[in-house]
KEMARLUM-972531 format. One record per residue (C-alpha): x, y, z; chain; residue number from 1. Coordinates in steps of 0.5 Angstrom, whole numbers, plus 500, padded with zeros to 3 digits. Example, Ala and Ser with C-alpha at 12.3 -4.5 7.8 and 13.67 -1.06 7.14 Angstrom:
<nodes>
<<525 491 516> "A" 1>
<<527 498 514> "A" 2>
</nodes>
This chain:
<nodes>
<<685 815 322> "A" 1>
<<691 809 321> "A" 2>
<<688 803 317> "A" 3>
<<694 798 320> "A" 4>
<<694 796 327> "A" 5>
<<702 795 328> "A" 6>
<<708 796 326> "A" 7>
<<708 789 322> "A" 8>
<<702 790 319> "A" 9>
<<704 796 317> "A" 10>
<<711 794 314> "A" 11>
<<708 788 310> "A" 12>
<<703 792 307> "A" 13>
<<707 797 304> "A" 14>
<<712 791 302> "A" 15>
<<706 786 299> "A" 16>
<<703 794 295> "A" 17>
<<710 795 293> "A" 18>
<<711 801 296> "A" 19>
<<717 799 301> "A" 20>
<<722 794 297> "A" 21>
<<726 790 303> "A" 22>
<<733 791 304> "A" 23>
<<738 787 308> "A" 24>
<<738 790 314> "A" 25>
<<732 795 318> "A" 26>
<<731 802 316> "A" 27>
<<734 801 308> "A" 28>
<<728 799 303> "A" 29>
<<728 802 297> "A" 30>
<<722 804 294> "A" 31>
<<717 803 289> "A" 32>
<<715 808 283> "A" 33>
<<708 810 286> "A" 34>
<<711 812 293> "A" 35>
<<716 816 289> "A" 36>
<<711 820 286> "A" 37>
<<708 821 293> "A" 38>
<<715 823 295> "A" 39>
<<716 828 289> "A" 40>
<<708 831 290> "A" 41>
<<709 832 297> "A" 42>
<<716 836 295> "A" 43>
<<712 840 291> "A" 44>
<<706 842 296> "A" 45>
<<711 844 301> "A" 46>
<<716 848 296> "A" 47>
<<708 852 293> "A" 48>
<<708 855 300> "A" 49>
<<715 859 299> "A" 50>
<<715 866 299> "A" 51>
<<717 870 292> "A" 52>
<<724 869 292> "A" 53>
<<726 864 297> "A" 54>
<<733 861 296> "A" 55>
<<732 853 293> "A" 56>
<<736 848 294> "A" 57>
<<738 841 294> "A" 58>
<<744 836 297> "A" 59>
<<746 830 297> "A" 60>
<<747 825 304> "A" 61>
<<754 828 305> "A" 62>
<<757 835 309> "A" 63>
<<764 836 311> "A" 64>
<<767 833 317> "A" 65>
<<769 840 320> "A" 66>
<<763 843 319> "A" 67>
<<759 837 321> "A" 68>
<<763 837 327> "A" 69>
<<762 845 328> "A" 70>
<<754 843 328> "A" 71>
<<755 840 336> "A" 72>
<<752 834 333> "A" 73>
<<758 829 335> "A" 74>
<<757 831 342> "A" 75>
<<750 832 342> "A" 76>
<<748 825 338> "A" 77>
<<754 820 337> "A" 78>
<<749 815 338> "A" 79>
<<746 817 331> "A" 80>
<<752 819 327> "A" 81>
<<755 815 321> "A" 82>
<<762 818 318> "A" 83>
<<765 815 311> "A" 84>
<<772 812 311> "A" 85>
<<775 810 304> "A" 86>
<<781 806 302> "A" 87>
<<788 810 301> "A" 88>
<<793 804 300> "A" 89>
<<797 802 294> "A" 90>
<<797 794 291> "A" 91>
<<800 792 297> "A" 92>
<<794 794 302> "A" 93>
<<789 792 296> "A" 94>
<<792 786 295> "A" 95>
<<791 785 303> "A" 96>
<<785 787 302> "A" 97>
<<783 783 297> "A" 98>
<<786 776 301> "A" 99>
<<781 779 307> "A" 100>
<<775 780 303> "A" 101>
<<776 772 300> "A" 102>
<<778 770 307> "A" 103>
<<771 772 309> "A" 104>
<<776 776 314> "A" 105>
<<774 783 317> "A" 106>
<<778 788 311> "A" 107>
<<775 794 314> "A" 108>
<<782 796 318> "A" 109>
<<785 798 310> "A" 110>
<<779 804 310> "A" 111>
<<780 810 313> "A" 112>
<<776 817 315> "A" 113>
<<775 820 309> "A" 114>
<<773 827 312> "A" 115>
<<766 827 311> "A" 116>
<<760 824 314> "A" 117>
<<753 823 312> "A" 118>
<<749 830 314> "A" 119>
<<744 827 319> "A" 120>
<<739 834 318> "A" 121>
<<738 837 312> "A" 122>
<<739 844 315> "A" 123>
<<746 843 316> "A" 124>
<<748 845 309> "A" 125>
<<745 851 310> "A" 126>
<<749 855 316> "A" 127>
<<757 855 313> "A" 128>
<<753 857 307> "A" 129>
<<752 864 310> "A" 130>
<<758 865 314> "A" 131>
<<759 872 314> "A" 132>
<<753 879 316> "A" 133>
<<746 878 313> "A" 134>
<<744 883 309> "A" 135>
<<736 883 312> "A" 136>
<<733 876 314> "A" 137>
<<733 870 310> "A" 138>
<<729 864 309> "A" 139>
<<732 858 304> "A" 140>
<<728 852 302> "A" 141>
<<732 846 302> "A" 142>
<<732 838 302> "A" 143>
<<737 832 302> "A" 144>
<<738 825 303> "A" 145>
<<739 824 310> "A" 146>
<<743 819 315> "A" 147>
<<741 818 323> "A" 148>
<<743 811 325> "A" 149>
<<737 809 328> "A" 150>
<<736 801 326> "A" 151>
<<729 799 327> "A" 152>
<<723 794 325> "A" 153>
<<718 800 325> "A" 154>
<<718 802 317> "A" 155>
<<717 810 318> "A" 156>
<<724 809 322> "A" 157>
<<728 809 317> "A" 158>
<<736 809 317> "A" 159>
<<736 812 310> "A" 160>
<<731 818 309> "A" 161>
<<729 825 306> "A" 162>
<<729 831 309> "A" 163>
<<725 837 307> "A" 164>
<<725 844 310> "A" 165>
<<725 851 311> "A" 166>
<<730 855 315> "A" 167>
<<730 861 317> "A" 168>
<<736 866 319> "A" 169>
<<735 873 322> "A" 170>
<<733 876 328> "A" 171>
<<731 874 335> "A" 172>
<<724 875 333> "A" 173>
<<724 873 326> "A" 174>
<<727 867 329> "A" 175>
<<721 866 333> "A" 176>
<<716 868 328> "A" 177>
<<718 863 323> "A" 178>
<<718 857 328> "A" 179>
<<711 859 330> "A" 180>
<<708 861 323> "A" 181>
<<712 855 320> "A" 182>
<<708 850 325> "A" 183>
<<702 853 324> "A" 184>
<<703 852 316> "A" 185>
<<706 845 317> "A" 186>
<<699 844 321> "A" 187>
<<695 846 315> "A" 188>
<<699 842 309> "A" 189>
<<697 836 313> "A" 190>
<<690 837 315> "A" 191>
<<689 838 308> "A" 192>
<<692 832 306> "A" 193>
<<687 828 311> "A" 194>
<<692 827 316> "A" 195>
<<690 826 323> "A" 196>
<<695 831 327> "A" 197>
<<697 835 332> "A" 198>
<<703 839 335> "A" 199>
<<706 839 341> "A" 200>
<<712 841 345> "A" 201>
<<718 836 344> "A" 202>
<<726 834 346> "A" 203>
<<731 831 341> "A" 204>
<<735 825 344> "A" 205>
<<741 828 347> "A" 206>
<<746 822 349> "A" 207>
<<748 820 356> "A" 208>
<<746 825 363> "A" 209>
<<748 831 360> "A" 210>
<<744 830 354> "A" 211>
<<737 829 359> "A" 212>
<<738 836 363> "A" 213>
<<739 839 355> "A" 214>
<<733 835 353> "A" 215>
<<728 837 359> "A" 216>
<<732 845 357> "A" 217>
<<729 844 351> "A" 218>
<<723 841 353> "A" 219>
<<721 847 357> "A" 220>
<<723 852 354> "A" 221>
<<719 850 347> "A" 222>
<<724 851 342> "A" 223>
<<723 844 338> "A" 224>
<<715 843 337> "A" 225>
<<713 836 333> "A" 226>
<<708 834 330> "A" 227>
<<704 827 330> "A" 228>
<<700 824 327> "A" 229>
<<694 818 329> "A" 230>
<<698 812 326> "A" 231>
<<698 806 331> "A" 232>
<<693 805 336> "A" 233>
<<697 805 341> "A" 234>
<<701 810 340> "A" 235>
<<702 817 337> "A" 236>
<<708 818 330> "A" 237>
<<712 825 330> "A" 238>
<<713 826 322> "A" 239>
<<715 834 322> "A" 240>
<<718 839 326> "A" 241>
<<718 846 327> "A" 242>
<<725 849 331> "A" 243>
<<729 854 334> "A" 244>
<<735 854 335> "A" 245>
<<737 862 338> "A" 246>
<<745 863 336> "A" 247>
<<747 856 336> "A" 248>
<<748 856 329> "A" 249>
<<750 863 328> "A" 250>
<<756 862 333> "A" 251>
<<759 856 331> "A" 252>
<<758 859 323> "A" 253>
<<760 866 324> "A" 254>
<<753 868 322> "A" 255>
<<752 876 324> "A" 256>
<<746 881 324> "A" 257>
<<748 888 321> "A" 258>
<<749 890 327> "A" 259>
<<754 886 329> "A" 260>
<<750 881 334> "A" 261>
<<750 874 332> "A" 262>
<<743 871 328> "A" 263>
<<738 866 330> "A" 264>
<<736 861 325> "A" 265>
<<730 856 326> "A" 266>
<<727 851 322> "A" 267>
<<721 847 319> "A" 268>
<<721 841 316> "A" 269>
<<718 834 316> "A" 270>
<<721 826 313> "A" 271>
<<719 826 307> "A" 272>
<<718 817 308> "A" 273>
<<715 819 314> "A" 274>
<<709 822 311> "A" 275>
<<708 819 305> "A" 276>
<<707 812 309> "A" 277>
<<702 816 314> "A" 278>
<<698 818 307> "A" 279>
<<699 810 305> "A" 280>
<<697 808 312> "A" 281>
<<690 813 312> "A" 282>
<<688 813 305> "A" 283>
<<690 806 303> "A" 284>
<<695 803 299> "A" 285>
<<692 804 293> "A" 286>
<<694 811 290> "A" 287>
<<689 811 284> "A" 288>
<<683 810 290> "A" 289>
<<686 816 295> "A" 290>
<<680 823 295> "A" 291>
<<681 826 290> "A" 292>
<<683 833 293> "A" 293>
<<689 829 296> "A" 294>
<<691 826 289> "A" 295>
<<690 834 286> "A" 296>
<<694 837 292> "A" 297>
<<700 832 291> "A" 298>
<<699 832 283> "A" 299>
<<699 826 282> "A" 300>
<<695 825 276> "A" 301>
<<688 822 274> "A" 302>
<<684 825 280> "A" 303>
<<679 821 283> "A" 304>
<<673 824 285> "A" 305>
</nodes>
C-alpha cells in the first residue's frame, strides 16, 4: 500500500528526500543518486530474466524521422510526438538570430526540421534493425530515454523517461505466447519487489474519432495489458505493459518469417521512473530503510534485514 495520499504529496516528498530534483517545467526533473541506484538496480532485476543469448541493447532518445514516421505513430498520437529542429543559416541568419534572442523576440523560426524525432517508445529502434526474413524467432532486450509530450503535475507522468523492455519477433503463436509469459514475468518482478499490482486489459490513447474505435478495437481484443499498481487512494497507476502488436511492425519494416509471411512482434516492458517512485512511495523514502530482500533484489548494497 502507497504511504502518499496525492499527487502533491507524493511530489514533494520525492523533491524534500532528494530523489526528484525540480525542473522548469512539468515531467522534467532530474534525479538524485539514490534514485539513480534504483533506476540502475531495476535494469538489472529485468535484464537477469533474460534467456541465454538474448540480443541486449541500448539507445539514445533519438530515431530517424523515416522511420519514426513508418511506426504509424504520427497519425496514431500526434498529441504526444516531439520532432527536433536545428539552425542551418549562415552569419546572416545568426546574426538575426542573435538580435531576436537579445530582443526577447521568438528566434525559433531560424530552426528547421532535423529529421529526426524523440523516440517516444523503446521498441521503435528495434523493428528497422531487423528488416529483411528472420532466421527463427528473436527476443532483444532493450532501453532507451524516451519522449511523450505528456506535461503533468503528477511525478510518475513524466515528459522525459526511461523505457525498458523485451521484444519479441516470430510467429503468431510465438507472439502471443511471449505477450502472455511476459505479463505473468512482469507480475512476479514486482510482487517480489512489494509492489501492489494487478494487470488488466487496456488501450493506448489514440487521437481524435478514428482513434477512439481503434482504442475500443484494442480494448476488445486484449492486445495491450497494464499493469498498476495501488499507489493514490483514489485511483490506480499503470507502470508496465505487455503488447501485441500482429503485423503491424512487420509490414511497415519488412520483417518476414522463412516462409514468406509477415512476423508478429509483441513487447513487455515498464518505466523505469514510474517503478522506481512506486517503491519509493511503498517502502518510503529511505532507501537505507527498504525490506531487505528488496534492496538484495535491486542490489542495492548493505541490505537491511
Amino acid at each position: 500500500m502507497s504511504l502518499v495520499d496525492g499527487e502533491s504529496a507524493l511530489r514533494g516528498a520525492l523533491r524534500g528526500a532528494g530523489h526528484l530534483l525540480p525542473g522548469a517545467r512539468p515531467g522534467i526533473d532530474g534525479h538524485g543518486p539514490e534514485f539513480e541506484a534504483v533506476v540502475d538496480g531495476l535494469w538489472r532485476a529485468y535484464a537477469d530474466r533474460a534467456p541465454a543469448g538474448t540480443p541486449v541493447m541500448a539507445f539514445g532518445p533519438l530515431i530517424d524521422a523515416a522511420q519514426f514516421t513508418a511506426t504509424d505513430y504520427p497519425r496514431s498520437f500526434p498529441q504526444l510526438v516531439g520532432e527536433v529542429e536545428v539552425f542551418r543559416g549562415g552569419d546572416p541568419e545568426h546574426r538575426a538570430l542573435i538580435g531576436d534572442v537579445d530582443a526577447g523576440r521568438d528566434w525559433t523560426g531560424y530552426f528547421e526540421p532535423s529529421g529526426m524525432t524523440l523516440v517516444p517508445a523503446t521498441c521503435q529502434n528495434v523493428y528497422p534493425r531487423y528488416a529483411g526474413t528472420l532466421e527463427a524467432p528473436t527476443t532483444v532486450f532493450c532501453r532507451s530515454w524516451c519522449f511523450r509530450h505528456e506535461p503533468s503535475e503528477d511525478p510518475v507522468r513524466m515528459v522525459a523517461f526511461r523505457i525498458c523492455e523485451y521484444v519479441h519477433l516470430g510467429t503468431p503463436d510465438s507472439a502471443e505466447a511471449f505477450r502472455a509469459d511476459w505479463l505473468e514475468l512482469l507480475l512476479d518482478l514486482f510482487r517480489g519487489l512489494g509492489l501492489d499490482v494487478a494487470a488488466d486489459r487496456a488501450n493506448d490513447p489514440f487521437f481524435g474519432r478514428v482513434g477512439r474505435m481503434l482504442a475500443a478495437n484494442q480494448l476488445q481484443s486484449g492486445m495491450k495489458n497494464e499493469i498498476s499498481v495501488d499507489l493514490y487512494p483514489d485511483r490506480r497507476t499503470a507502470i508496465s505493459s505487455s503488447n501485441a502488436h500482429r503485423t503491424h511492425f512487420a509490414d511497415s519494416f519488412g520483417i518476414r518469417l522463412p516462409d514468406g509471411g509477415p512476423a508478429h512482434t509483441a513487447c513487455a516492458g515498464f518505466g523505469i521512473e514510474r517503478v522506481a517512485i512506486a517503491l519509493l512511495a511503498t517502502h518510503g523514502m529511505a532507501v537505507a530503510d527498504w525490506p531487505g530482500p528488496v534492496r538484495r533484489a535491486l542490489r542495492l548494497g548493505r541490505e537491511t534485514v
